[in-house]
DSSP file (Angstrom, degrees, kcal/mol; ACC not computed):
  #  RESIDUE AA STRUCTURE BP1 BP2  ACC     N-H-->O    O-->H-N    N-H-->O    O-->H-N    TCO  KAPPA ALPHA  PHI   PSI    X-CA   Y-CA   Z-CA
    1    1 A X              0   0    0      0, 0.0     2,-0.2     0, 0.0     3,-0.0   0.000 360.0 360.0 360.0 133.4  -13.3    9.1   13.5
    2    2 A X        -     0   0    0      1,-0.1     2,-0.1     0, 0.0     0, 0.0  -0.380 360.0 -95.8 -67.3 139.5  -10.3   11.4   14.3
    3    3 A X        -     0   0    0     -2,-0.2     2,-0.2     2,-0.1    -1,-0.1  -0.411  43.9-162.9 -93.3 165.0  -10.6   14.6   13.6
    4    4 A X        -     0   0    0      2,-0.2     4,-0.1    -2,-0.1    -1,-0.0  -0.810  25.9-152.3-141.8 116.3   -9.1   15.6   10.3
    5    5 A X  S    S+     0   0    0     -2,-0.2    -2,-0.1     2,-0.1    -1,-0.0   0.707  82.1  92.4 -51.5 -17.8   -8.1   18.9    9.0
    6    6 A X  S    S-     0   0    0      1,-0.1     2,-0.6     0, 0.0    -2,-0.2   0.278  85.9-128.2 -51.8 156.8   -8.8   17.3    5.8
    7    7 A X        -     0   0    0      0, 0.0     2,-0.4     0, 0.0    -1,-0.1  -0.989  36.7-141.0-119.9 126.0  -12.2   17.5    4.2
    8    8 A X        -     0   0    0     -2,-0.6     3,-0.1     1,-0.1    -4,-0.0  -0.926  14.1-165.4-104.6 157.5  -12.7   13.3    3.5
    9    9 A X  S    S+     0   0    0     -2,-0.4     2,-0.2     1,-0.1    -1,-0.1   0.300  71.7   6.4-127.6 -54.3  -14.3   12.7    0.3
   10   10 A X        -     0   0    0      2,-0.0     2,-0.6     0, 0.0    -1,-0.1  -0.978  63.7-143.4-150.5 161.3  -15.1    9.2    1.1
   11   11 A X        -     0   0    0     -2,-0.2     2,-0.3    -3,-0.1    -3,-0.0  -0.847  10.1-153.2-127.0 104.5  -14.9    6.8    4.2
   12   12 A X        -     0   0    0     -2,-0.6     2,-0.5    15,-0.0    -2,-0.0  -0.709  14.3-172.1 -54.3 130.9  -14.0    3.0    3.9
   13   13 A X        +     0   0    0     -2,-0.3    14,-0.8     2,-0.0     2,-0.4  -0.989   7.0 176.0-128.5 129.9  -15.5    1.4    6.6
   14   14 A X  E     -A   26   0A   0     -2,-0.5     2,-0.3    12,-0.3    12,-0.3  -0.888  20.7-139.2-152.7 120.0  -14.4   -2.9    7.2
   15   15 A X  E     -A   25   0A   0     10,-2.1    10,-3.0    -2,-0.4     2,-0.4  -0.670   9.9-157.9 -65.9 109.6  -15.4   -5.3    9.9
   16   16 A X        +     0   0    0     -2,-0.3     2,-0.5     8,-0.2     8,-0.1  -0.892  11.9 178.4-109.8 127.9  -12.9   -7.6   11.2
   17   17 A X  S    S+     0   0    0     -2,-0.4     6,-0.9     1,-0.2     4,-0.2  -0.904  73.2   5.7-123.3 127.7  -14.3  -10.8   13.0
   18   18 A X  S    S-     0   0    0     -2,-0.5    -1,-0.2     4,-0.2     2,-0.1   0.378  95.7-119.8 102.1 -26.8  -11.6  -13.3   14.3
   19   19 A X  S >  S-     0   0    0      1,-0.2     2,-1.1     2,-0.2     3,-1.0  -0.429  78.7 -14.1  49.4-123.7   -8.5  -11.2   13.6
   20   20 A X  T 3  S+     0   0    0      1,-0.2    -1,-0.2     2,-0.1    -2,-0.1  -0.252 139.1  51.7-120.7  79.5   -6.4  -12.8   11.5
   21   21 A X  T 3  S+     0   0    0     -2,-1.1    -1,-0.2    -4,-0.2    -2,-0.2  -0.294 114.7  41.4-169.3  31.1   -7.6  -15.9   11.5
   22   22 A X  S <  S-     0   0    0     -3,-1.0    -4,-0.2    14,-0.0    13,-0.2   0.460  87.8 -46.3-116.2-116.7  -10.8  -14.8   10.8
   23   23 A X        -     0   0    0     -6,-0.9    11,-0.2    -4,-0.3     2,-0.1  -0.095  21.2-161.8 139.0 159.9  -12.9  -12.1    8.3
   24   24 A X        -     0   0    0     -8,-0.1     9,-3.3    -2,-0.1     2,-0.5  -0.209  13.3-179.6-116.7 159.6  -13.1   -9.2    7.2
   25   25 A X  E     -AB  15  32A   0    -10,-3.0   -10,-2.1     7,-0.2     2,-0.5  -0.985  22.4-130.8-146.1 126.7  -15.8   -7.4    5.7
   26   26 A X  E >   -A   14   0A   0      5,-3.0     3,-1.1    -2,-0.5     5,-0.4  -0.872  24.0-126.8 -86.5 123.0  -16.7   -4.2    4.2
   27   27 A X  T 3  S+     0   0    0    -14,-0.8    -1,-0.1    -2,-0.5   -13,-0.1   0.530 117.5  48.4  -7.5 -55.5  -20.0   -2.3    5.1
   28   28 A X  T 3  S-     0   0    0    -15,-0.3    -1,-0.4    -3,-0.0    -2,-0.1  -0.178 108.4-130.1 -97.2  23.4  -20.9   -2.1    1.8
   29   29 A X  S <  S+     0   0    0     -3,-1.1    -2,-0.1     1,-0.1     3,-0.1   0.782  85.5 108.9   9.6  38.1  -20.2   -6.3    1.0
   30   30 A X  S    S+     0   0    0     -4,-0.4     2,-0.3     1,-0.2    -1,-0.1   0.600  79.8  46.8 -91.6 -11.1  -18.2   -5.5   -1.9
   31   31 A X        +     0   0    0     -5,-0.4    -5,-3.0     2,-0.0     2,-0.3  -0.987  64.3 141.2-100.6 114.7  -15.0   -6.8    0.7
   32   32 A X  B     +B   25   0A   0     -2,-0.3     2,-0.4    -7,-0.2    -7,-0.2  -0.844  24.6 154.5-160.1 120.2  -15.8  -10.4    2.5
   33   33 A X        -     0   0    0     -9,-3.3     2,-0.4    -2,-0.3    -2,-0.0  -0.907  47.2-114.7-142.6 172.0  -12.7  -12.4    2.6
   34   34 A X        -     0   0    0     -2,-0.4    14,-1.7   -11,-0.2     2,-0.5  -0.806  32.9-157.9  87.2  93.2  -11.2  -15.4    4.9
   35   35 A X  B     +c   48   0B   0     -2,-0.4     2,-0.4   -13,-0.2    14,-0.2  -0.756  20.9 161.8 -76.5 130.9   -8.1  -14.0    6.7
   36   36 A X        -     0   0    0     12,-3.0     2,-0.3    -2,-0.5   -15,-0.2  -0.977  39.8-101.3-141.9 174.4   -5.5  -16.6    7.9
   37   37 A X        -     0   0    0     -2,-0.4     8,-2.1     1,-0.1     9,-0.2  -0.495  36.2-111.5 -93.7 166.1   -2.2  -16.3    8.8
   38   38 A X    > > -     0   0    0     -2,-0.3     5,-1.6     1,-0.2     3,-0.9  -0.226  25.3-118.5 -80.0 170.9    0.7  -17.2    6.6
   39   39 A X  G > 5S+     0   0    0      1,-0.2     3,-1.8     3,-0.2    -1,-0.2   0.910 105.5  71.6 -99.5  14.9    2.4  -19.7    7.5
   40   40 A X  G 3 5S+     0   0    0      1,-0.3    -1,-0.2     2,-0.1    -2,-0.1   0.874 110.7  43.2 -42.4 -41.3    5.8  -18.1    7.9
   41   41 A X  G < 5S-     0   0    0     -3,-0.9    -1,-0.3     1,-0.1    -2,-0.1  -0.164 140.3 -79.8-114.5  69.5    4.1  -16.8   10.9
   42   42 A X  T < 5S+     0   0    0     -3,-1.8    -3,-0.2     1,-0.2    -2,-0.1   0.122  87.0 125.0  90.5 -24.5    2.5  -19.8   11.9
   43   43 A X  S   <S-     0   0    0     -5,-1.6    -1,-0.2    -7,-0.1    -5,-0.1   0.327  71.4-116.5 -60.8-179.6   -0.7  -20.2    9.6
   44   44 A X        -     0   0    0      2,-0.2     2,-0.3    -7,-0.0    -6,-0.1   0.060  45.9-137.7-112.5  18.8   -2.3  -22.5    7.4
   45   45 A X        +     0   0    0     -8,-2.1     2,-0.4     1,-0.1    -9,-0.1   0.384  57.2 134.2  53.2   1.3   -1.7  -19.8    4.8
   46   46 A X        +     0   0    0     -2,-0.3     2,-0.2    -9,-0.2    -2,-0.2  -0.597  59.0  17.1 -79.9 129.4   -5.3  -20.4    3.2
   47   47 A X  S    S-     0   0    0     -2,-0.4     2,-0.2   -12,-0.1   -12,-0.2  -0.523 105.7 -53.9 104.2-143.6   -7.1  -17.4    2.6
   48   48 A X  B     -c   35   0B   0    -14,-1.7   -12,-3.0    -2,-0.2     2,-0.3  -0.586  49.6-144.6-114.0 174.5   -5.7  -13.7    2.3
   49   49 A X    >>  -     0   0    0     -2,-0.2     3,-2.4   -14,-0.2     4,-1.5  -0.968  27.1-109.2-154.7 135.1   -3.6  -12.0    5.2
   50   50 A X  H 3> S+     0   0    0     -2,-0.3     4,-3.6     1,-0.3    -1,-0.1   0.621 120.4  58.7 -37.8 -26.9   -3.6   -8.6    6.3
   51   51 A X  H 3> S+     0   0    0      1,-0.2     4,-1.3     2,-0.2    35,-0.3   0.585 107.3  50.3 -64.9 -25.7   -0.2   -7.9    4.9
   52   52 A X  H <> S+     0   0    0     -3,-2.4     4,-2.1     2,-0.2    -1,-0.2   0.799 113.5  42.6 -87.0 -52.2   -1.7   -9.1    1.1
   53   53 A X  H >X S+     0   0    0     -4,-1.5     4,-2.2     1,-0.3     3,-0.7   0.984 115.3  59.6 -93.3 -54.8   -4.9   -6.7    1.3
   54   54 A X  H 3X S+     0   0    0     -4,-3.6     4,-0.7     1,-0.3    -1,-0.3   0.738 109.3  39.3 -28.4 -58.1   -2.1   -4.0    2.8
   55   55 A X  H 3X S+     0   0    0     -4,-1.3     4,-2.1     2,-0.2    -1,-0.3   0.687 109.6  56.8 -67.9 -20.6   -0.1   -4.1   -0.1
   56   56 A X  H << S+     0   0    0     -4,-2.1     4,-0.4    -3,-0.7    -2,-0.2   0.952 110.0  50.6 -71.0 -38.8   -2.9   -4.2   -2.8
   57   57 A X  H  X S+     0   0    0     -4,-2.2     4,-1.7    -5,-0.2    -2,-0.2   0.782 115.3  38.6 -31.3 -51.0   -4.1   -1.0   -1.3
   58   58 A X  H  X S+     0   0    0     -4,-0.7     4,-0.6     2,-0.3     5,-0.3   0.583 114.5  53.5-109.6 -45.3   -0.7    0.9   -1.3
   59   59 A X  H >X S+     0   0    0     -4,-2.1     3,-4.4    25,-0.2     4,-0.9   0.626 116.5  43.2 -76.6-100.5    0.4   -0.7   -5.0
   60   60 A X  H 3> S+     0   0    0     -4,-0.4     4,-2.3     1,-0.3    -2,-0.3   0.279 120.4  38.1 -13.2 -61.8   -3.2    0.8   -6.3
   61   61 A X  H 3X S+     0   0    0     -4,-1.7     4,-2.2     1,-0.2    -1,-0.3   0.697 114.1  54.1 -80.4 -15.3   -3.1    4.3   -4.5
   62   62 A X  H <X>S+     0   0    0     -3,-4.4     4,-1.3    -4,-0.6     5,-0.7   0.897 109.8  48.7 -83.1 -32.7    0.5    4.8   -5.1
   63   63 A X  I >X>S+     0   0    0     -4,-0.9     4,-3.7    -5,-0.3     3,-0.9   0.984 108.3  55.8 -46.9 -47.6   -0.2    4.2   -8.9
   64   64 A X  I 3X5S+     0   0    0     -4,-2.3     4,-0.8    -5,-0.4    -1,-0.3   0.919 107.1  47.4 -54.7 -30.7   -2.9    6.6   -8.7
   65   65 A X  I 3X5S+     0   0    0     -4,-2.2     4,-0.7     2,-0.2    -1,-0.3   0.213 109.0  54.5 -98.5  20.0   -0.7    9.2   -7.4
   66   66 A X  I <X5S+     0   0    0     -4,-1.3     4,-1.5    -3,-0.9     5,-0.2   0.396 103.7  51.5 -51.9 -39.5    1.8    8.4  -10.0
   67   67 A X  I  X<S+     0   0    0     -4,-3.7     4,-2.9    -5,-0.7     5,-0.3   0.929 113.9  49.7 -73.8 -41.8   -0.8    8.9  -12.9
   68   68 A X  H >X<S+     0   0    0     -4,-0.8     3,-2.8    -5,-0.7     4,-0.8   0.844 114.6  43.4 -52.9 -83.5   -1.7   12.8  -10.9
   69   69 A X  H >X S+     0   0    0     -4,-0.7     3,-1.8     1,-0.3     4,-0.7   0.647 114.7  49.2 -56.7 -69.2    2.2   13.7  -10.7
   70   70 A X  H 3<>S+     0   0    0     -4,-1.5     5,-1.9     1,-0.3    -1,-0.3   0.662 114.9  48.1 -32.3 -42.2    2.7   12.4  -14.6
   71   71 A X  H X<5S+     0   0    0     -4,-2.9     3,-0.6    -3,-2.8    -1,-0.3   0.828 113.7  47.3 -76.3 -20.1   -0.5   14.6  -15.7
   72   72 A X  H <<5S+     0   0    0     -3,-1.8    -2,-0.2    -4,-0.8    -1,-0.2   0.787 116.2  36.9 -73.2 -51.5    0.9   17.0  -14.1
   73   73 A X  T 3<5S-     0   0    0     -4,-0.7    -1,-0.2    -5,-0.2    -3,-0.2  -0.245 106.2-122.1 -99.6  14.2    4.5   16.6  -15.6
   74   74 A X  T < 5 +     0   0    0     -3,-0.6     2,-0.4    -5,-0.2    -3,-0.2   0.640  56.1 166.2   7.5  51.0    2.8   15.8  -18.8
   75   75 A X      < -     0   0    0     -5,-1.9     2,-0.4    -8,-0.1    -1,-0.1  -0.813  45.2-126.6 -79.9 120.1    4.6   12.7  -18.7
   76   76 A X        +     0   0    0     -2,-0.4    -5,-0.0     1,-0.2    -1,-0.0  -0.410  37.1 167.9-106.0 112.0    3.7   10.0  -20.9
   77   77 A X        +     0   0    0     -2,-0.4     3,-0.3   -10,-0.0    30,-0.2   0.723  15.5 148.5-110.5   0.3    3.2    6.9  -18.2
   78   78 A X        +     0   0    0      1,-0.2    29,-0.1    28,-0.1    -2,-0.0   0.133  69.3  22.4 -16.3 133.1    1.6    4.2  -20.5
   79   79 A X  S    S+     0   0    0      1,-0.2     2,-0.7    27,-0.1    28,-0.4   0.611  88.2 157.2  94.6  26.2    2.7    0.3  -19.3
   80   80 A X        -     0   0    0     -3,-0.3     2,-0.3    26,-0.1    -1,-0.2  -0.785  23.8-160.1 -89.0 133.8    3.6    1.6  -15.6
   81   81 A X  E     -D  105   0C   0     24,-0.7    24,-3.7    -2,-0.7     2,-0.6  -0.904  13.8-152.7 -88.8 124.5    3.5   -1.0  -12.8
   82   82 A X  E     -D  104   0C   0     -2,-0.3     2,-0.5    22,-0.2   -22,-0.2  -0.888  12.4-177.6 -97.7 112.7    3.3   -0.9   -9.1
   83   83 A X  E     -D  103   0C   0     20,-3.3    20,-1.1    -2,-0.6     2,-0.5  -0.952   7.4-169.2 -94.7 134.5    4.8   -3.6   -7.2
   84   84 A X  E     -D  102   0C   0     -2,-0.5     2,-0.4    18,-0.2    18,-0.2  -0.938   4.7-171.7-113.9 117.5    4.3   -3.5   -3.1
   85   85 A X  E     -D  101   0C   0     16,-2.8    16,-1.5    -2,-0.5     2,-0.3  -0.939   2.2-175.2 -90.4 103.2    5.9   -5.5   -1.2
   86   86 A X  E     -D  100   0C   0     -2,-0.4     2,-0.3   -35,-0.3    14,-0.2  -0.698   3.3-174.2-136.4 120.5    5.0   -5.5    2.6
   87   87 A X        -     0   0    0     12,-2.1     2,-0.4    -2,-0.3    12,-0.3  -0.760   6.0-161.6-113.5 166.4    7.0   -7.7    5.3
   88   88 A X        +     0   0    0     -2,-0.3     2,-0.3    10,-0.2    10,-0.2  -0.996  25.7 131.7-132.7 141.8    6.1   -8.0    8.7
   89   89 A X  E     -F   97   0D   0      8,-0.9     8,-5.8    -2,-0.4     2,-0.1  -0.984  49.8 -40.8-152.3-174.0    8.4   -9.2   11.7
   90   90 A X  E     -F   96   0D   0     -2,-0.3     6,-0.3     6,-0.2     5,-0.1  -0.378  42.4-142.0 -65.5 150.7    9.5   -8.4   15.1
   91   91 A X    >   -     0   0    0      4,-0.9     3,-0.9    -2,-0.1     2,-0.1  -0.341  20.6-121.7 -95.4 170.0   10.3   -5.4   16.6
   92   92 A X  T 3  S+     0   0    0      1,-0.2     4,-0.1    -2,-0.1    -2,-0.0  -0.152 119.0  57.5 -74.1  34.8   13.2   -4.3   19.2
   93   93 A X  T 3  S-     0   0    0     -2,-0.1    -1,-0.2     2,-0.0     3,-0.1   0.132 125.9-106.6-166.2 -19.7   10.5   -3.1   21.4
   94   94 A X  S <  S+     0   0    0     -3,-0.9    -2,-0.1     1,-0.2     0, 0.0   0.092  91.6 102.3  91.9 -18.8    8.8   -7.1   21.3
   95   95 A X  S    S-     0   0    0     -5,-0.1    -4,-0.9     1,-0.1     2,-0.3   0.317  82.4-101.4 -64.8-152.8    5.9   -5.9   19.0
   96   96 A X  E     -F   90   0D   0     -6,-0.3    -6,-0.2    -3,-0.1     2,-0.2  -0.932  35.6-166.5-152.2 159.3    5.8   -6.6   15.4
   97   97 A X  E     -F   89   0D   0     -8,-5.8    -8,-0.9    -2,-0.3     2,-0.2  -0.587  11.3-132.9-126.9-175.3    6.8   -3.7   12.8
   98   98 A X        -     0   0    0    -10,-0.2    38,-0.5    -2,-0.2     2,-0.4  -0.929  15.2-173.1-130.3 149.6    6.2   -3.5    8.8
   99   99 A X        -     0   0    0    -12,-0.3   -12,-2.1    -2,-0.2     2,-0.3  -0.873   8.1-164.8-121.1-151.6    8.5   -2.6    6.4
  100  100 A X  E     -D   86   0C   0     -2,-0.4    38,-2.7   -14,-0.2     2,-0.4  -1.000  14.9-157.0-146.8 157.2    7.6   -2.1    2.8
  101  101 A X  E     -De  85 138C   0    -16,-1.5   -16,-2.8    -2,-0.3     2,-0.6  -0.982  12.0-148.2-137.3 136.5    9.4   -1.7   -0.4
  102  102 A X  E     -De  84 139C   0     36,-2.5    38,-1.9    -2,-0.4     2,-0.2  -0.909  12.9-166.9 -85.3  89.4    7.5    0.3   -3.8
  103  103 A X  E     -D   83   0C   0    -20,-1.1   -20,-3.3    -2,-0.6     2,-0.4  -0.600  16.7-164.5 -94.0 122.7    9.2   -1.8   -6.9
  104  104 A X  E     -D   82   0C   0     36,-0.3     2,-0.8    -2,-0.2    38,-0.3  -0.682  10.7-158.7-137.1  90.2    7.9    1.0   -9.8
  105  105 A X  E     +D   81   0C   0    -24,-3.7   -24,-0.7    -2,-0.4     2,-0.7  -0.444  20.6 165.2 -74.6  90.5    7.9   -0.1  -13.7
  106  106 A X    >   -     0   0    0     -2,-0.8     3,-2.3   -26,-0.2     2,-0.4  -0.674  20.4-160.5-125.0 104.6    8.0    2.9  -15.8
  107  107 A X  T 3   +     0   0    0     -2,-0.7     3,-0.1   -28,-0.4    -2,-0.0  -0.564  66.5  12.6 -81.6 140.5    9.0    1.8  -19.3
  108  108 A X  T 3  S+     0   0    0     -2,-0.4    -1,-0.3     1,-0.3     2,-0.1   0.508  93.3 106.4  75.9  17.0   10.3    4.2  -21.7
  109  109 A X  S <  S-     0   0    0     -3,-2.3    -1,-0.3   -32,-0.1     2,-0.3  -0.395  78.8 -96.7-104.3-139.3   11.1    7.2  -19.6
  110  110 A X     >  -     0   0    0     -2,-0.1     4,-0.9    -3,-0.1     5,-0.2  -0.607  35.2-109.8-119.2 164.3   14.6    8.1  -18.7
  111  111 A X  T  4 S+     0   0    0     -2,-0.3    -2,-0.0     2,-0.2    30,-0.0   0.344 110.2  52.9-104.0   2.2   15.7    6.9  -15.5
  112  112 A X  T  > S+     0   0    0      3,-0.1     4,-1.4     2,-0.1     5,-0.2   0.536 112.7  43.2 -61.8 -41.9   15.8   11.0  -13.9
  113  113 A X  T  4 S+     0   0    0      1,-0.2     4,-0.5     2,-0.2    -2,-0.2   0.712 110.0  51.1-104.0  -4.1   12.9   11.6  -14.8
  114  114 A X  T  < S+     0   0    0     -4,-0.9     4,-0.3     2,-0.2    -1,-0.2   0.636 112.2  56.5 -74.6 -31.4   11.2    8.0  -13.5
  115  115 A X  T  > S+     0   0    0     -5,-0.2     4,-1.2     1,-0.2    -2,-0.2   0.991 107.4  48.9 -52.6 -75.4   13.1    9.0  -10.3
  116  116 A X  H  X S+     0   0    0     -4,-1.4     4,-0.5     2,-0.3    -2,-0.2   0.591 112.2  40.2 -14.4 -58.6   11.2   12.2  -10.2
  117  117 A X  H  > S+     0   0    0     -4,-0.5     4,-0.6    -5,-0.2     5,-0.3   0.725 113.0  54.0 -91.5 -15.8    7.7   11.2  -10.7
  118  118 A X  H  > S+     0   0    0     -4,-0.3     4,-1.8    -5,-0.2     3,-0.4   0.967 113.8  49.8 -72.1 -28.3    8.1    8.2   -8.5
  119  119 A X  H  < S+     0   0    0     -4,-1.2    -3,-0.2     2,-0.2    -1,-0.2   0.357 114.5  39.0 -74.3  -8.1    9.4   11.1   -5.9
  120  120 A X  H  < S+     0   0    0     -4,-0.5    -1,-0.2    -5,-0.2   -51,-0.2   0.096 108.9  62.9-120.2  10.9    6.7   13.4   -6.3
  121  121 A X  H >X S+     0   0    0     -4,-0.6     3,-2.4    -3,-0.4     4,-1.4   0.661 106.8  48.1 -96.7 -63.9    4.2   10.3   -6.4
  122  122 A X  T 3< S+     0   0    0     -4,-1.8    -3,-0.1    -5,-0.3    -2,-0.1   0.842 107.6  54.2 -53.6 -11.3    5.5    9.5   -2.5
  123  123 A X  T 34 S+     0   0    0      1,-0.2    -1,-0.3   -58,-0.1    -2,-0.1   0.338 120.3  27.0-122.5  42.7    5.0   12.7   -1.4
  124  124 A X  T <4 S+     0   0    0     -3,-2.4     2,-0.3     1,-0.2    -1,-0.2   0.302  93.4  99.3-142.1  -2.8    1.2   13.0   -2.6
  125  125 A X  S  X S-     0   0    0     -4,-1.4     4,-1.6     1,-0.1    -1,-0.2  -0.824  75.0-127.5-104.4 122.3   -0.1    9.2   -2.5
  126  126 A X  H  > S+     0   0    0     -2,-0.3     4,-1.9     2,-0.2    -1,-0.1   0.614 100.0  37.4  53.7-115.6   -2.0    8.6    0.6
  127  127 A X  H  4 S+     0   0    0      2,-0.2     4,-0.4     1,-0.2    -1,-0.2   0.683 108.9  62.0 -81.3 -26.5   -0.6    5.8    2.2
  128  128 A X  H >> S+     0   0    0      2,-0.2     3,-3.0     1,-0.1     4,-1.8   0.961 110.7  43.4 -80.2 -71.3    2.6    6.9    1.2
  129  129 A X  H 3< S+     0   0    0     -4,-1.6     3,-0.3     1,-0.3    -2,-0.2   0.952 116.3  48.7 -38.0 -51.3    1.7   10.2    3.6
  130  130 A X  T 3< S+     0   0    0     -4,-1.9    -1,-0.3     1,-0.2    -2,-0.2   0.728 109.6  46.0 -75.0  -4.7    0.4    8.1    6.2
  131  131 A X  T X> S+     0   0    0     -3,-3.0     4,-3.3    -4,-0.4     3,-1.5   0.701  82.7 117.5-109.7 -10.7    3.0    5.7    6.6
  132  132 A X  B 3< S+g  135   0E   0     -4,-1.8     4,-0.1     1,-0.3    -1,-0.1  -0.477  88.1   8.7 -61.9  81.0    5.9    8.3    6.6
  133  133 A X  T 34 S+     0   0    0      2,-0.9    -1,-0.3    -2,-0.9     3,-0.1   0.149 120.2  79.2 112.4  -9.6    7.9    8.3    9.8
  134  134 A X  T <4 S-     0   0    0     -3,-1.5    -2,-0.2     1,-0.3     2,-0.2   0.822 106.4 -13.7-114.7 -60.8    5.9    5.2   10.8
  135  135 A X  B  < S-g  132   0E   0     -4,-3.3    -2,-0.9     1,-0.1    -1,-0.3  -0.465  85.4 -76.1-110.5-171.9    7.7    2.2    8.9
  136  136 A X        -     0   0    0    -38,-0.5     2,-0.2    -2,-0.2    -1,-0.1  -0.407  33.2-168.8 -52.8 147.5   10.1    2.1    6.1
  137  137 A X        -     0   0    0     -2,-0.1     2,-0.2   -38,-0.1   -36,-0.2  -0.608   1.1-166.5-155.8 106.3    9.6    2.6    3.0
  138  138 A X  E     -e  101   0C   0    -38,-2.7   -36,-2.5    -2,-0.2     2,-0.6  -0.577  11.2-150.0 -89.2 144.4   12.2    1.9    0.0
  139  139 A X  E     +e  102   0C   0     -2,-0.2     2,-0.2   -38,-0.2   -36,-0.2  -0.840  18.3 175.2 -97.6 103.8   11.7    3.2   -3.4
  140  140 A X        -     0   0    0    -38,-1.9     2,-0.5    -2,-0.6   -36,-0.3  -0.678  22.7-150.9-120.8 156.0   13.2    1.1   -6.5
  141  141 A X              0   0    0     -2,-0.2   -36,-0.2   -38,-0.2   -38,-0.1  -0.991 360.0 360.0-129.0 111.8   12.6    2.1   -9.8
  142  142 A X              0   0    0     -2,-0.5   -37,-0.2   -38,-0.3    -1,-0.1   0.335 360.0 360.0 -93.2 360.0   12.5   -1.7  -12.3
């Protein structure tokens, strides 16, 4: 593991056999899924695809750090939805990139102050941290 100034809390650990056209597994066998690819990029689109388990990850921990910033902000967030949407293509470089876009449902606040915790949600979430300078990442407010 690299080392971390961080004190980790927990470690995921997941087993990939096959790549993605394979599966992946968690230590703990609470994860054991069938990857394939889709078939946009060639697959038989059966199963799950990294890009799928990526964004279920991303919508879930950015939510989470929406619900922090909103206790925080005593902000009432009741009915909020995280969409993530995660593309993949080619790069200028011949590789393949991601970008992603955060689709963010917060009914009944005012559309400042939905800006605002969705903007102090990126800049505590995670993935949001880790991915920052590394892909794209749009924020839309629904």
């Amino acid at each position: 593991m690299v080392s971390n100034p961080v004190k980790i809390a927990y470690t995921a650990v997941a087993t990939a056999e096959g790549g993605r056209d394979g599966r992946v597994a968690s230590s703990d066998g609470r994860l054991d899924v069938v990857v394939r690819p889709p078939k946009e990029l060639g697959g038989s689109g059966e199963g799950t695809n990294p890009e799928q388990l990526f964004a279920a990850g991303y919508a879930a921990c950015f939510q989470s750090a929406l619900f922090v910033v909103a206790r925080r902000a005593k902000a009432d967030v009741t009915g909020c939805e995280v969409t993530a949407q995660v593309g993949i293509g080619p790069d200028a470089e011949g590789g393949y990139a991601l970008a992603v876009e955060l689709a963010v449902k917060l009914p009944g606040l005012p559309a400042d102050q939905a800006r605002q915790l969705v903007e102090a949600a990126h800049q505590v979430c995670p993935y949001s941290n880790a991915t920052r300078g590394n892909i794209e990442v749009a924020l839309s407010i629904v």
